[in-house]
N, C-alpha and C positions, 0 to 999 in steps of 0.2 A: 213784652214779647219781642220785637222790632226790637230790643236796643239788647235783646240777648244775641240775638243771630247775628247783629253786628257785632260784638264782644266775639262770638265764636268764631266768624270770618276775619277777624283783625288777628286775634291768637294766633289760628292756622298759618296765616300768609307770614306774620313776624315770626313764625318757628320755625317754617320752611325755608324764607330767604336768609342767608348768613350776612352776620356784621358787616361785611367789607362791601358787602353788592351796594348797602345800605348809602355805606360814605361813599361810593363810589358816584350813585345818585347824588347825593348833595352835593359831592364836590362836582358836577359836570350843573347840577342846578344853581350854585354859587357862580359859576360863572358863565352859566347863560344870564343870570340876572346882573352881573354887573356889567355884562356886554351891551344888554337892554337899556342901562341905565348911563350910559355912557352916550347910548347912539339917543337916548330922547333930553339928552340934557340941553338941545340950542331948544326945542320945543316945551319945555318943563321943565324948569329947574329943579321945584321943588319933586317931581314925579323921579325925574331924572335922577338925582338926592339919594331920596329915600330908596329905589332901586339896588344904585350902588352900595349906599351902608348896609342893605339885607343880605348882597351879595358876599360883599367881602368878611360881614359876621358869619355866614355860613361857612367862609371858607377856613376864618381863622379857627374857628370853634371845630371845624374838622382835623384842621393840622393838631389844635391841642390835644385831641383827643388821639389821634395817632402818636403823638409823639409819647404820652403814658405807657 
């Protein structure tokens, strides 16, 4: 019951928002997390790291995706 109404609430919101709003988040969420991973890297390397590599996949995966 619960995993239909979220099925209907995910539909809606993914058929009202358009493609570009979408990348537009990820690409400003790509680089708040590499900013993040960047500023915790004297405190975390490894946090620090992993930060940056989600970041920058995000980003590159958005650029390929535009450039199609």
């Amino acid at each position: 019951m619960i995993d239909d109404i979220f099925e209907f609430v995910f539909d809606i919101v993914l058929e009202f928002v358009p493609t570009i709003v979408w990348k537009l988040l990820l690409f400003v969420l790509g680089i708040v997390l590499t900013a993040a991973g960047v500023t915790l890297l004297d405190n975390s390397p490894q946090t620090g790291s992993a930060l940056i590599v989600v970041g920058v996949v995000l980003l590159v995966g958005l650029l390929v995706s535009l450039a199609r």
